[in-house]
N, C-alpha and C positions, 0 to 999 in steps of 0.2 A: 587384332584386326587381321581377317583371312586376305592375302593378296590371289585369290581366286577371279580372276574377270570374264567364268565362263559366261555366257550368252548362251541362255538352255534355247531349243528350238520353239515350244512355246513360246516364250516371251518376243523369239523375233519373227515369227510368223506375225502376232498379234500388232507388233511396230509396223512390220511391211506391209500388213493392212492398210493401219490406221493412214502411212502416207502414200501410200500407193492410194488409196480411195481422197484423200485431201488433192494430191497432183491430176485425178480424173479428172474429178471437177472441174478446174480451170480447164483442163484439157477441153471437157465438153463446153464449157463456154466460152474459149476459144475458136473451137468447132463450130458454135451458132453463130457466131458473128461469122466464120470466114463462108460458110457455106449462104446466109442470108444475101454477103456480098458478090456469090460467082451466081446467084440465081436472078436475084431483084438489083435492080440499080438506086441511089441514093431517094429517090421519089416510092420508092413502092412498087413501081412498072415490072413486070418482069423482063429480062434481059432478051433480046435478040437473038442474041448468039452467045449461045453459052457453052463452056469449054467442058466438055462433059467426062474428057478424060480426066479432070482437076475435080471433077463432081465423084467421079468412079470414085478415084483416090483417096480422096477425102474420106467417104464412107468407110471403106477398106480402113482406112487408118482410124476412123472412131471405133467400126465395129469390133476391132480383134482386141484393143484395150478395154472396151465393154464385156463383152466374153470375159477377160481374164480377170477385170474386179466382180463377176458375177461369181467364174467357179471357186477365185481365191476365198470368199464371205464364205458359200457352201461352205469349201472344205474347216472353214472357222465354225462354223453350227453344227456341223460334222460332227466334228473332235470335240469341243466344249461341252456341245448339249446334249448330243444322240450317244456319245460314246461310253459306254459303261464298264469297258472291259479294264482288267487290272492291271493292266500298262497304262492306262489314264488317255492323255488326247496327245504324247505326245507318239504313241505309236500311231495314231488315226491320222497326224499329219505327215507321216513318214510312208503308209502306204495309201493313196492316195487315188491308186487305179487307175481309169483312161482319165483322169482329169486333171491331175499334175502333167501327164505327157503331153494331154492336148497346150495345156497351157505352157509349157516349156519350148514345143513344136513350133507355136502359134508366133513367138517372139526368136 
């Protein structure tokens, strides 16, 4: 039995996927309910007066986690499907171009 416990970068790109797009979710539906609440009030109405800096923010904080499980999927159909070269996909997740930076930048 090899006591090897490398973690190749395929495999943990493919995990920080799989939970980074599981924690989205909740994310975004946490996000519907709180955003439903700063705009409508319990009846349906819509609000009066609504705190529109908590409105800005809100969006800001859905969109930039949106963005980042959209380019992280790419760079997974990237390397997996598109990539034919004989480094395999684990060089296509290593260079990654403006898209890893954007998403590195972003957070």
């Amino acid at each position: 039995m090899s006591s090897d416990t490398s973690f190749p970068l395929t495999e943990a790109t493919l995990v920080a996927a799989f939970f980074g797009t599981a924690l989205y979710s909740v994310h975004t539906v946490a996000f519907a309910f709180a955003f439903r609440y700063l705009i409508w009030d319990t009846k349906g109405v819509r609000k009066t007066s609504i705190h529109w800096f908590f409105v800005v923010s809100g969006l800001l904080l859905w969109i930039l986690p949106t963005l980042h499980v959209i380019l992280l999927n790419y760079d997974i159909v990237h390397a997996f499907v598109f990539e034919n070269g004989p480094a395999g996909p684990g060089a296509a997740l290593v260079v990654r171009q403006w898209r890893g930076s954007f998403r590195v930048g972003a957070f």
